[in-house]
C-alpha positions as CSV (number, residue, x, y, z in Angstrom):
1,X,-12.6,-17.9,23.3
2,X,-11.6,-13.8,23.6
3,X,-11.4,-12.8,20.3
4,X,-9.5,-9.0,20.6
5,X,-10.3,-7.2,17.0
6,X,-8.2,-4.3,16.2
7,X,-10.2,-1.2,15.7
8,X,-7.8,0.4,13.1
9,X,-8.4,-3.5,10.7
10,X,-10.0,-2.4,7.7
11,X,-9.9,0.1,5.1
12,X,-7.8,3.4,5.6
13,X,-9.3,6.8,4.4
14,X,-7.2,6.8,1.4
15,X,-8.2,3.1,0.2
16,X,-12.0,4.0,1.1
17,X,-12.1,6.8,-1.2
18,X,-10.6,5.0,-3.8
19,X,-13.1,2.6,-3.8
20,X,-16.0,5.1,-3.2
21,X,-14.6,6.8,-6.2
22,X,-14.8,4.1,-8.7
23,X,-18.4,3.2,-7.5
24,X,-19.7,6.7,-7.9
25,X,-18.0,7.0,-11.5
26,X,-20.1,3.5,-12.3
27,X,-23.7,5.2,-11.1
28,X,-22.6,8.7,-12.8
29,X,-21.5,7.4,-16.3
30,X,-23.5,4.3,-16.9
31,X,-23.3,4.2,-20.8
32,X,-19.4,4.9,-21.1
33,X,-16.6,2.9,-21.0
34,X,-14.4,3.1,-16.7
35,X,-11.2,2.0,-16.8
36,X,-8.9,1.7,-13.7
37,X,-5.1,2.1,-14.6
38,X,-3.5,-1.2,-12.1
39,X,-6.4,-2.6,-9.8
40,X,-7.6,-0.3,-7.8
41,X,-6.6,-1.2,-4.6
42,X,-4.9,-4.7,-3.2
43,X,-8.7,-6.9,-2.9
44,X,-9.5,-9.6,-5.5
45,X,-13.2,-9.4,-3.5
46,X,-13.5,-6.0,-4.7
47,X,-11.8,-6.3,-8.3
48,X,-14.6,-9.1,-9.3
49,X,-17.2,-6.9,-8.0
50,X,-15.8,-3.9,-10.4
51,X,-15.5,-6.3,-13.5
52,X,-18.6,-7.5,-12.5
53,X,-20.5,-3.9,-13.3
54,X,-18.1,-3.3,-16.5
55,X,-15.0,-1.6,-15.1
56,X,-11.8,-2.8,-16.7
57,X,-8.5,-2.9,-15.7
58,X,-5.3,-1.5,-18.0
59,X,-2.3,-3.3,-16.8
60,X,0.4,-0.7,-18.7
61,X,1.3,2.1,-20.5
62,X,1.4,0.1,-23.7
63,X,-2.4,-1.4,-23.1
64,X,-3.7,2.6,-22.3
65,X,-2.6,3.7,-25.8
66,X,-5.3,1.0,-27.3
67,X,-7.6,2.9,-25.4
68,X,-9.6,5.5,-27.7
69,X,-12.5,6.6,-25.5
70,X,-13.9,6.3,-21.9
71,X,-12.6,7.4,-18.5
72,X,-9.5,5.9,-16.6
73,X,-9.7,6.2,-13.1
74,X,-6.0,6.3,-11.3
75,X,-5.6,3.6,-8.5
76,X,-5.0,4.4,-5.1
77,X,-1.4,3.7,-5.4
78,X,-0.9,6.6,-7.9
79,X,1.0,6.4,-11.2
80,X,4.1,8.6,-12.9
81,X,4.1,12.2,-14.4
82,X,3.9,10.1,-17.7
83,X,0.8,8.0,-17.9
84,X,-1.0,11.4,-16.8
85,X,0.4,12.9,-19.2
86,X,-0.6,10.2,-21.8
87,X,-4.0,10.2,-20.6
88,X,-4.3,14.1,-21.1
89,X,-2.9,13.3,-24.9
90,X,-5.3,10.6,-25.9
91,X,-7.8,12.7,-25.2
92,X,-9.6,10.8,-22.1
93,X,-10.8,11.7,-19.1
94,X,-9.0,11.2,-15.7
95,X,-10.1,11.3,-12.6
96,X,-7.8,11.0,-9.7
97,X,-8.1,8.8,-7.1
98,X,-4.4,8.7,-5.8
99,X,-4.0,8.4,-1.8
100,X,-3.8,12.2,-1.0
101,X,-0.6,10.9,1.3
102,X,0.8,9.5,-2.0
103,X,0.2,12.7,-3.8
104,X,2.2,14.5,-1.1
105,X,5.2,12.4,-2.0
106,X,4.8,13.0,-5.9
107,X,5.0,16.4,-4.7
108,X,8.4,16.2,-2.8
109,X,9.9,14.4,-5.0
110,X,9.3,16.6,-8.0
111,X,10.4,19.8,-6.2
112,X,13.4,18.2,-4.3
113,X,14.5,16.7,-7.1
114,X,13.9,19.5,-9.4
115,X,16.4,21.4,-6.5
116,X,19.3,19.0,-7.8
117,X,18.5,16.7,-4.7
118,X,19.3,12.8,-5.5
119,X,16.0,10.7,-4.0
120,X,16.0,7.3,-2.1
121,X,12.9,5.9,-1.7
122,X,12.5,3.3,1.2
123,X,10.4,0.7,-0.1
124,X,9.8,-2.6,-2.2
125,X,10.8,-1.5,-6.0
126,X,8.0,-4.1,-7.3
127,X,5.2,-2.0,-5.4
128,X,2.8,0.2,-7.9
129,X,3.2,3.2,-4.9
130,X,6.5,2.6,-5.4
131,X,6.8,2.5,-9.3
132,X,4.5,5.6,-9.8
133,X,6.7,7.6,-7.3
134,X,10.1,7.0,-9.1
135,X,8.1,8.5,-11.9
136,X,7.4,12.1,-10.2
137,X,11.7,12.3,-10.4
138,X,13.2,14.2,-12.6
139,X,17.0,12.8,-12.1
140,X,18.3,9.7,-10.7
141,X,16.8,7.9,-7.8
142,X,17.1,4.6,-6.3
143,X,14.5,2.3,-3.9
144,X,16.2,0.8,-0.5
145,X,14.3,-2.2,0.3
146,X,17.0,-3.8,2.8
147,X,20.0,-3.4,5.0
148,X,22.2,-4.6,2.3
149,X,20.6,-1.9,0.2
150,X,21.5,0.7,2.2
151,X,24.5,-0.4,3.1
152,X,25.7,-0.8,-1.1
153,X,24.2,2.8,-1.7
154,X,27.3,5.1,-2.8
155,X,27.3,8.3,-4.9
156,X,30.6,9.5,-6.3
157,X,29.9,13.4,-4.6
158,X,29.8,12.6,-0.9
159,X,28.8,16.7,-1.0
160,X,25.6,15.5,-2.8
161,X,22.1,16.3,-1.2
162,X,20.3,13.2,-1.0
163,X,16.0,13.4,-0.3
164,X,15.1,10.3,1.4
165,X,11.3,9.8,1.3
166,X,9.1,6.1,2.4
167,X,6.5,4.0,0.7
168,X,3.2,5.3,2.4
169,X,3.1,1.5,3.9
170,X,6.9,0.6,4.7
171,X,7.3,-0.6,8.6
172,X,8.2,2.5,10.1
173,X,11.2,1.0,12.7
174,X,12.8,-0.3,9.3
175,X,12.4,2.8,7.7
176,X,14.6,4.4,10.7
177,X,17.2,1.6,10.7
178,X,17.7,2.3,7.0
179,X,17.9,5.7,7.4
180,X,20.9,5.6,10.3
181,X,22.8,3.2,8.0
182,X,22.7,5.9,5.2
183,X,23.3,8.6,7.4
184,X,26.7,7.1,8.4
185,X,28.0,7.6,5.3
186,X,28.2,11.6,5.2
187,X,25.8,12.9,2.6
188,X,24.0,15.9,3.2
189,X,20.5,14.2,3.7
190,X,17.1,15.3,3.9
191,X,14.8,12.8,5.4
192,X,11.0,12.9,5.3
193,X,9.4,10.3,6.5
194,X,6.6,10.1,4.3
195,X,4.7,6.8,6.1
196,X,1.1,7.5,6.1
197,X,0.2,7.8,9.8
198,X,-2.4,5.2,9.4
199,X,-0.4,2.9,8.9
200,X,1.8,3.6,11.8
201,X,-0.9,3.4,14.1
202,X,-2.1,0.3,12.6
203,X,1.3,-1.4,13.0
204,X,1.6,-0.2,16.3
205,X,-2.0,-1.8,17.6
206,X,-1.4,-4.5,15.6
207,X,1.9,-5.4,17.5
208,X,0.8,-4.2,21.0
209,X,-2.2,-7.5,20.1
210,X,-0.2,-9.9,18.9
211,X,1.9,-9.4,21.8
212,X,-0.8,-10.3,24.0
213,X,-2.8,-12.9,22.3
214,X,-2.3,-17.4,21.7
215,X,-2.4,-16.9,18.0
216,X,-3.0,-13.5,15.7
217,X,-5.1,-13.8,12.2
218,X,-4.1,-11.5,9.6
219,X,-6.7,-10.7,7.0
220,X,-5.9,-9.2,3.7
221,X,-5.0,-9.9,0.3
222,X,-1.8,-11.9,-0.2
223,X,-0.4,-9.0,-2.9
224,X,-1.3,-6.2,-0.1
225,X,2.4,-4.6,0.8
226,X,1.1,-2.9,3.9
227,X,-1.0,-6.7,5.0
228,X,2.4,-8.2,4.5
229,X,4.1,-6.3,6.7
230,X,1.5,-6.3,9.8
231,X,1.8,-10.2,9.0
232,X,5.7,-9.7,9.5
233,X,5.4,-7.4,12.6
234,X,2.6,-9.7,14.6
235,X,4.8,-13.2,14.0
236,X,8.2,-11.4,15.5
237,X,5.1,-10.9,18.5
238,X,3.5,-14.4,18.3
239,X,4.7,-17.4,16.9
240,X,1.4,-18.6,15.9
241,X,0.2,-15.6,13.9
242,X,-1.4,-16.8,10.5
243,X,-1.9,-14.7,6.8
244,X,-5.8,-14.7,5.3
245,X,-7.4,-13.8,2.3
246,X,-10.9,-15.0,3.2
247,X,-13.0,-17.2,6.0
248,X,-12.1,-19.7,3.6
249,X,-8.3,-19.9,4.2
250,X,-9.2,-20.3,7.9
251,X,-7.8,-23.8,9.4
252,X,-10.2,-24.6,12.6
253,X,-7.2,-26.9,13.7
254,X,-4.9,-24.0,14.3
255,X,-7.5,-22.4,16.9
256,X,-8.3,-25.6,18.6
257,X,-6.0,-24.9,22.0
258,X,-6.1,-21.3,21.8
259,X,-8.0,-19.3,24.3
260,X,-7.4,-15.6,23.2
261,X,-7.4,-14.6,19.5
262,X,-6.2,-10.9,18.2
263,X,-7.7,-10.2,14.5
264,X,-6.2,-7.1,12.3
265,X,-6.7,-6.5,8.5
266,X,-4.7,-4.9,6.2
267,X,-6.0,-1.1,4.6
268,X,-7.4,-3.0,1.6
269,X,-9.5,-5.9,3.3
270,X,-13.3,-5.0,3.1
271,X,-15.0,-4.7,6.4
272,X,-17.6,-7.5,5.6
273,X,-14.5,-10.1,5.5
274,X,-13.4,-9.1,8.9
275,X,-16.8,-9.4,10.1
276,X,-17.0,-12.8,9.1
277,X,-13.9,-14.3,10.3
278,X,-14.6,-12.4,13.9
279,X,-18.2,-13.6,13.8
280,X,-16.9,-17.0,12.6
281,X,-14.2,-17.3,15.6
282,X,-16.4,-16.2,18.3
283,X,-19.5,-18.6,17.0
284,X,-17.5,-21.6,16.4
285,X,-14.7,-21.5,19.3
């Protein structure tokens, strides 16, 4: 069987020094207490690793004020103006590990919409990126996930400036359709398209595979946004394209009649688990 790997499957800079970040905290600071605020990235693999060498996870605002001592590490994803603030104010120490490309859109957002600019953000509402972004404004703004979204978006001043940023991960041709559908409808718009160019580029190879392949294997973890989507984008490409966690999800009955395989993995899926679904393909088909 020809097994095609992607050679963007795996962790993204950001993601990487997330995780790099945490590790380093646990040899630095043996004797105190680490806290992540959210998991730190989109891996149960990696989480049990974490919990394994004490790091615990705070799970909301209302859990970090039970918190009276130790060091909270922010997630990948990032978090809103608040929960730094409330970190600063209880007195424990932060360090930062938000995707600098997430930091660049706390940035916008704060200044554009300290400007008087109203701020769309393109991108699933239930996402942590998404949640800690709508933090950073300091008026109204609203998530677009869909067409119907975009099409039911109205403000009463049609001369209002409207800052339309994206979740780091969104699928950029979406991102453009639901910009042209808000663009129609005569506000004075700003766009930025604030996709990390990773992921681009992974959703781009990831397609151009899939496109050329008998069946396509996703690998990453099943609450990954940016996994999801390269799931999305290889099936409109191949029919027979299938989602994995682990080698353990893998059905050998699926590959049976195939004679070319394409493999990609989401930003958050540990390079060992790709190497042992590729290793496992090649070996046993």
């Amino acid at each position: 069987m020809n097994v095609l790997l992607a050679r963007t499957a795996g962790f993204c800079p950001g993601v990487k020094r997330a995780v790099e970040t945490v590790y380093e905290q646990v040899r630095l600071h043996q004797k105190e207490k680490i806290f992540t605020y959210g998991p730190i990235i989109h891996n149960e693999g990696v989480i049990r690793d974490l919990e394994d060498q004490g790091v615990k996870i705070i799970h909301s605002a209302k859990e970090l004020q039970t918190i009276r001592e130790g060091i909270v590490i922010i997630r990948s994803h990032g978090v809103a103006r608040n929960i730094y603030e409330q970190i600063e104010a209880q007195g424990l120490s932060c360090v930062d590990a938000t995707c600098p490309f997430v930091k660049k859109i706390h940035k916008i957002v704060d200044e554009e919409s300290q400007k008087g600019a109203y701020i769309v953000i393109i991108g699933n509402s239930d996402h942590p990126e998404v949640e800690g972004t709508r933090g950073w404004g300091r008026g109204q703004v609203s998530v677009i996930q869909t067409e119907e979204d975009a099409q039911r978006f109205e403000l009463a001043d049609k001369g209002q400036k409207v800052c339309i940023t994206a979740q780091t991960t969104f699928n950029y041709n979406k991102f453009k359709d639901l910009v042209e559908i808000i663009d129609k409808k005569g506000y004075d718009i700003i766009v930025l398209n604030t996709i990390c160019n990773a992921t681009k580029v992974r959703q781009e190879e990831a397609r151009r595979i899939a496109g050329r392949v008998d069946a396509m294997m996703v690998v990453g973890d099943k609450r990954s946004s940016n996994t999801q989507k390269l799931f999305e984008i290889c099936k409109n490409e191949c029919l027979n394209t299938y989602y994995i966690q682990t080698l353990d999800d893998l059905d050998m009955n699926q590959l049976r009649s195939v004679e070319t395989v394409g493999i990609t993995a989401g930003a958050s899926t540990p390079n060992i688990i790709i190497e042992e679904v590729q290793n496992y393909v090649r070996i046993n088909f």
